[in-house]
C-alpha positions as YAML, in Angstrom:
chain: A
units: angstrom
residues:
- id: 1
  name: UNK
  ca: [84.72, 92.10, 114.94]
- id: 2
  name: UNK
  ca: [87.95, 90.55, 116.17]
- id: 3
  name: UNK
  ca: [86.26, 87.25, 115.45]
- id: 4
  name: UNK
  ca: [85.90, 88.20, 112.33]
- id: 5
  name: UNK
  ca: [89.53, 88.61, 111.63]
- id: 6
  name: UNK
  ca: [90.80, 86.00, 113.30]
- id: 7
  name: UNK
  ca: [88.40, 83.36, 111.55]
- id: 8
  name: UNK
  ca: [89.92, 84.90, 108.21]
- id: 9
  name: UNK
  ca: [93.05, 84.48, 109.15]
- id: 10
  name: UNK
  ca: [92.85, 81.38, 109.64]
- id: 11
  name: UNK
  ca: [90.68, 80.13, 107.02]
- id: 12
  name: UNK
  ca: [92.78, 82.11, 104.39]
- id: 13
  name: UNK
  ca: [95.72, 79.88, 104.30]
- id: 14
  name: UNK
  ca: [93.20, 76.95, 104.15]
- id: 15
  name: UNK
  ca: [91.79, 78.53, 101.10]
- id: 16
  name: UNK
  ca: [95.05, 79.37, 99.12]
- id: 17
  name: UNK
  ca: [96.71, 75.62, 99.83]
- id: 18
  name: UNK
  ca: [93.15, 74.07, 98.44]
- id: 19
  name: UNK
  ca: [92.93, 72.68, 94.70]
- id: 20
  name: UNK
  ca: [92.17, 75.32, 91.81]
- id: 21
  name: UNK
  ca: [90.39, 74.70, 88.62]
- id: 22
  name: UNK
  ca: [92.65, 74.50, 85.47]
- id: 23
  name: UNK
  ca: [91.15, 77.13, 82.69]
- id: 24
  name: UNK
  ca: [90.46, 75.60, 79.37]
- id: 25
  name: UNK
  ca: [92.60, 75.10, 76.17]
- id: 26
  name: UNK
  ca: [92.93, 78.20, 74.23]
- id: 27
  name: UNK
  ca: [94.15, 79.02, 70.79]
- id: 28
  name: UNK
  ca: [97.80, 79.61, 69.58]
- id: 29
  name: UNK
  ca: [97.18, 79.17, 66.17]
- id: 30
  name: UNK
  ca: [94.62, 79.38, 64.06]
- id: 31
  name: UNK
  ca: [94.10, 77.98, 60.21]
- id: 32
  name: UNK
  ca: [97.66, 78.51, 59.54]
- id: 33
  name: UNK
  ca: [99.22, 76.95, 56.58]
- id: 34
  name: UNK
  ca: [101.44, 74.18, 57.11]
- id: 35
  name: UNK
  ca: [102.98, 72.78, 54.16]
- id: 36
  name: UNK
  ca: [100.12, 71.15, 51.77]
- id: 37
  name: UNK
  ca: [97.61, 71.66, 55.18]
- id: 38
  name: UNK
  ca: [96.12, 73.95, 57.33]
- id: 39
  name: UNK
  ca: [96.41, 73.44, 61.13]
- id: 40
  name: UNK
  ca: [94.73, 74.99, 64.55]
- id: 41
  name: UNK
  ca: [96.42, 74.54, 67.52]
- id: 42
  name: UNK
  ca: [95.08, 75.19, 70.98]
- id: 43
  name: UNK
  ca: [96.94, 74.93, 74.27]
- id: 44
  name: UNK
  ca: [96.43, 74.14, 77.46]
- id: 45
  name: UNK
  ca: [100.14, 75.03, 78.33]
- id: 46
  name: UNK
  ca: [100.62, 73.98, 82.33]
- id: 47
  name: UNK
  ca: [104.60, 73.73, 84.28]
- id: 48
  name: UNK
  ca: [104.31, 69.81, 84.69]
- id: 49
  name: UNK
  ca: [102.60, 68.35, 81.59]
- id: 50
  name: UNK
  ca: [101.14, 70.55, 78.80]
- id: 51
  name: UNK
  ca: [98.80, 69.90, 76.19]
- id: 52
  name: UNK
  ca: [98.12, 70.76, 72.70]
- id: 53
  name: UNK
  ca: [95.23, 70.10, 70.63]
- id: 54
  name: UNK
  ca: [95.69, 69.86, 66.96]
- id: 55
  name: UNK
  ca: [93.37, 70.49, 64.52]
- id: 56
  name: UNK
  ca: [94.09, 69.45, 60.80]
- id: 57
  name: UNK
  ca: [91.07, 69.32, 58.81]
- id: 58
  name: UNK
  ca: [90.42, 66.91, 56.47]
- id: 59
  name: UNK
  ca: [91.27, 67.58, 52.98]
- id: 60
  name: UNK
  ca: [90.57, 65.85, 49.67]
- id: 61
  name: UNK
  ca: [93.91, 65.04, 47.75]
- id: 62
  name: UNK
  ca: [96.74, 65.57, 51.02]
- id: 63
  name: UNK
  ca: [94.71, 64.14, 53.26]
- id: 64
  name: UNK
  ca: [96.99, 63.44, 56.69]
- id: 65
  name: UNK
  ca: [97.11, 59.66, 57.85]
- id: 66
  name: UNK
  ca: [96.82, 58.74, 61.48]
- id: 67
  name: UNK
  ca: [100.23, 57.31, 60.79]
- id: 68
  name: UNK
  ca: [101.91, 60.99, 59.38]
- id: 69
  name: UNK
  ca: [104.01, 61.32, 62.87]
- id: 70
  name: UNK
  ca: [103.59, 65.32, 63.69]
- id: 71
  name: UNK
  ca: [106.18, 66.66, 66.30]
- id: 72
  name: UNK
  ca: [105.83, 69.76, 68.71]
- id: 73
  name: UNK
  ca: [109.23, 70.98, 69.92]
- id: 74
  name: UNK
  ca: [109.75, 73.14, 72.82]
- id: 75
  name: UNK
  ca: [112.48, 75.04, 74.15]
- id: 76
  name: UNK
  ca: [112.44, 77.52, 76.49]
- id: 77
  name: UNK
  ca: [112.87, 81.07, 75.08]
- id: 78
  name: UNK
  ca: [116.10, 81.87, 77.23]
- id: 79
  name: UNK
  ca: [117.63, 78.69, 75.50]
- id: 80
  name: UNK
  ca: [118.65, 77.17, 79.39]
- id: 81
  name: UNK
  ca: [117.75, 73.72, 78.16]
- id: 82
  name: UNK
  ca: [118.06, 71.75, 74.96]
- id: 83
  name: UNK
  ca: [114.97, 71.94, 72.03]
- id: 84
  name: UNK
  ca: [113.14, 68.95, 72.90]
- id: 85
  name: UNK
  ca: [110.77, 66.82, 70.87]
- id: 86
  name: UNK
  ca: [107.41, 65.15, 71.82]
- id: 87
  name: UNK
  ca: [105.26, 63.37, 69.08]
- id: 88
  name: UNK
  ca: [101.17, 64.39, 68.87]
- id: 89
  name: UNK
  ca: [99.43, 60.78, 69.40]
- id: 90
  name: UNK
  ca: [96.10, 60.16, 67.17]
- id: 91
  name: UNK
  ca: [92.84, 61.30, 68.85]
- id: 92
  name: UNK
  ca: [90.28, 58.93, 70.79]
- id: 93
  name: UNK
  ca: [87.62, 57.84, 68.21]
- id: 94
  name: UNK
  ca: [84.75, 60.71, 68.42]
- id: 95
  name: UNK
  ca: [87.07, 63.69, 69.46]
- id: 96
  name: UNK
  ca: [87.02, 67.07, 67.83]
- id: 97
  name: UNK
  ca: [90.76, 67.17, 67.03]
- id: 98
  name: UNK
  ca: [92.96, 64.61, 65.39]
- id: 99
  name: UNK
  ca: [96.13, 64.89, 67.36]
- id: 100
  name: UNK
  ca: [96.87, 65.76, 70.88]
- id: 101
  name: UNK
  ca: [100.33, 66.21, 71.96]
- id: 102
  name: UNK
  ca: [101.54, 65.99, 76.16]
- id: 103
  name: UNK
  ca: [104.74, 67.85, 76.38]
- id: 104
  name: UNK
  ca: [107.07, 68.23, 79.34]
- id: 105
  name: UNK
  ca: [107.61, 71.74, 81.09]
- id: 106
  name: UNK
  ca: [110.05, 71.97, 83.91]
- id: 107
  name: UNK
  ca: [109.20, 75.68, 84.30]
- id: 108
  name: UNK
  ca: [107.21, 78.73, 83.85]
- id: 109
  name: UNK
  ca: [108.07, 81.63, 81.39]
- id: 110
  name: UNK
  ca: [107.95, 82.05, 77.63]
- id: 111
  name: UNK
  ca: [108.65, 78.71, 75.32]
- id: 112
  name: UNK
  ca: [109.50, 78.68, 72.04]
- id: 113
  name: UNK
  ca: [107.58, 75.94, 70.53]
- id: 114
  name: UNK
  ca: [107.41, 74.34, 66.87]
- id: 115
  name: UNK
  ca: [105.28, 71.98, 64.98]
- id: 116
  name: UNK
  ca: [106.85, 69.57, 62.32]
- id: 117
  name: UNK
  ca: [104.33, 67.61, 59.71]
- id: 118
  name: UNK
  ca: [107.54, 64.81, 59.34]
- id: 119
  name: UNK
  ca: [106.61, 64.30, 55.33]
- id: 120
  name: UNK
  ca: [106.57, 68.09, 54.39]
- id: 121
  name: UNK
  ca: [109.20, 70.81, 54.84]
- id: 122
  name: UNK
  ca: [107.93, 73.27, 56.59]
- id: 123
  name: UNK
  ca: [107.08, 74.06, 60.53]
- id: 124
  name: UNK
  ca: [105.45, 76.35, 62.24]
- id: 125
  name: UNK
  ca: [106.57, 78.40, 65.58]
- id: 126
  name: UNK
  ca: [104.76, 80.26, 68.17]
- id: 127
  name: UNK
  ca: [105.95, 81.37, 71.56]
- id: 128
  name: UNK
  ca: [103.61, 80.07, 74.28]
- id: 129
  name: UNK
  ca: [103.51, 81.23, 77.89]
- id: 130
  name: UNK
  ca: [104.04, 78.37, 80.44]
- id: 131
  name: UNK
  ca: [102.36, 78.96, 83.79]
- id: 132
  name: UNK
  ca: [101.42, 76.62, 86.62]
- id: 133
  name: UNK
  ca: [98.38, 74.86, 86.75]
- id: 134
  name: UNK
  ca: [95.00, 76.73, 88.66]
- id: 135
  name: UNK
  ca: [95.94, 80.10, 90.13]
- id: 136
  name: UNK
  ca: [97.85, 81.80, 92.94]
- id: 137
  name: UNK
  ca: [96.86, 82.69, 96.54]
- id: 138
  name: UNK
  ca: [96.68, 86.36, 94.94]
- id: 139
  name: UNK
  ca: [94.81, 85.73, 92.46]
- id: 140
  name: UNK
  ca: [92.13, 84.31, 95.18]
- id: 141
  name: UNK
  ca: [92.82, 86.87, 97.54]
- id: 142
  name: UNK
  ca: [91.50, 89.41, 94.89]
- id: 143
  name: UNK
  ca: [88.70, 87.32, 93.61]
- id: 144
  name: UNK
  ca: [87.39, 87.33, 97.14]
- id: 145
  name: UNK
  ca: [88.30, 90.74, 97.78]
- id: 146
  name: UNK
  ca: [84.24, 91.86, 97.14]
- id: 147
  name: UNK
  ca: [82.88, 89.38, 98.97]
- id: 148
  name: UNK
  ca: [84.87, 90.23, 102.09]
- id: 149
  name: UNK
  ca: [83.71, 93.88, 102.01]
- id: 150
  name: UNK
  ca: [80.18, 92.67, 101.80]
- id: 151
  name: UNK
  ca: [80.53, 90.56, 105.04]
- id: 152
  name: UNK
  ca: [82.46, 93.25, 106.71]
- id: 153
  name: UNK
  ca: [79.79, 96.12, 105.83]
- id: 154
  name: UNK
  ca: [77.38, 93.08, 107.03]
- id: 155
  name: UNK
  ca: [79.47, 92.80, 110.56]
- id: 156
  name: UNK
  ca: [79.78, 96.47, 111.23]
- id: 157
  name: UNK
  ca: [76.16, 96.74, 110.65]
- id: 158
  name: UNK
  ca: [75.17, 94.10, 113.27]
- id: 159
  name: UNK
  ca: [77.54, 95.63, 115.63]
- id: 160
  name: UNK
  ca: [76.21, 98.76, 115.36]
- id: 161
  name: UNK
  ca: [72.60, 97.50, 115.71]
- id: 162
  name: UNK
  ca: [73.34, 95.68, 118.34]
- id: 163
  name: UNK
  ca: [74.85, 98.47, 120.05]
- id: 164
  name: UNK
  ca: [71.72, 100.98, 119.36]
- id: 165
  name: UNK
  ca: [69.70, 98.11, 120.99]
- id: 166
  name: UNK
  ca: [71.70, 97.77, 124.02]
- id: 167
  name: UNK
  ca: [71.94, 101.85, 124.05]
- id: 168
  name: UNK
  ca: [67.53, 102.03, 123.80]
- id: 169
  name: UNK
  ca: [67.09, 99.45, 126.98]
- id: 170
  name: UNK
  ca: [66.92, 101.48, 130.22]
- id: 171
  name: UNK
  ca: [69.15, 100.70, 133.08]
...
């Protein structure tokens, strides 16, 4: 049993230092209005580099050009740094979005972020929660936390037997 314990603790700061995999994009906004257009938006919102995916669908007379610049500006909600502005680039050929935008994010917490068609008026804004890319040593620690009760109901249980056995052979 002490086995046991000691291999876990020292596997389980292997296991929290290893790589995690980054969840997918997810909506922020969906078939909103935009001016003369309707947009989707979904984010992928990481500390380091973020990403947005924007969605404008094509429409018959307003159609958007691959050269109508689009803007996403981000600030973070506590206003400790100045608005910034990154520009959405066109869309590899065969993608399911038209624009995708990489934006800068120093830190984690609540950002305040807007997105400007440049030929139209109007913007939209949504408050997105930066957090850091995969998850925490937590977050794996309670993931795991079943799997460990298994193999420790699993250990007692061969202890036990074993001890039964060794209590059944005659001295």
């Amino acid at each position: 049993m002490k086995r046991i314990f000691a291999s876990l603790g020292v596997l389980f700061p292997l296991l929290t230092s290893a790589a995690y995999h980054d969840g997918p994009p997810f909506p922020i906004i969906v078939d909103q209005s935009l001016g003369e257009r309707t947009i989707s938006v979904w984010a992928d919102p990481d500390v380091g580099v973020g990403t947005f995916y924007l969605y404008v669908p094509e429409e018959k007379d307003g159609q958007l050009s691959r050269d109508t610049p689009i803007s996403v500006w981000v600030q973070p909600a506590d206003k400790h740094l100045a608005e910034a502005q990154f520009f959405a680039e066109p869309a590899e050929e065969g993608a399911n979005y038209q624009r995708i935008a990489y934006v800068d994010f120093d830190d984690r917490g609540m950002w305040e972020t807007r997105f400007v068609v440049e030929d139209s008026d109007s913007e939209l804004v949504k408050e997105v929660d930066v957090t850091p890319p995969g998850s925490t040593g937590y977050a794996l620690l309670w993931f795991l936390t079943p799997f460990l009760l298994v193999a420790l109901l699993w250990a007692k249980a061969m202890h036990q037997r074993v001890q039964y056995a060794r209590a059944q052979q005659p001295s």
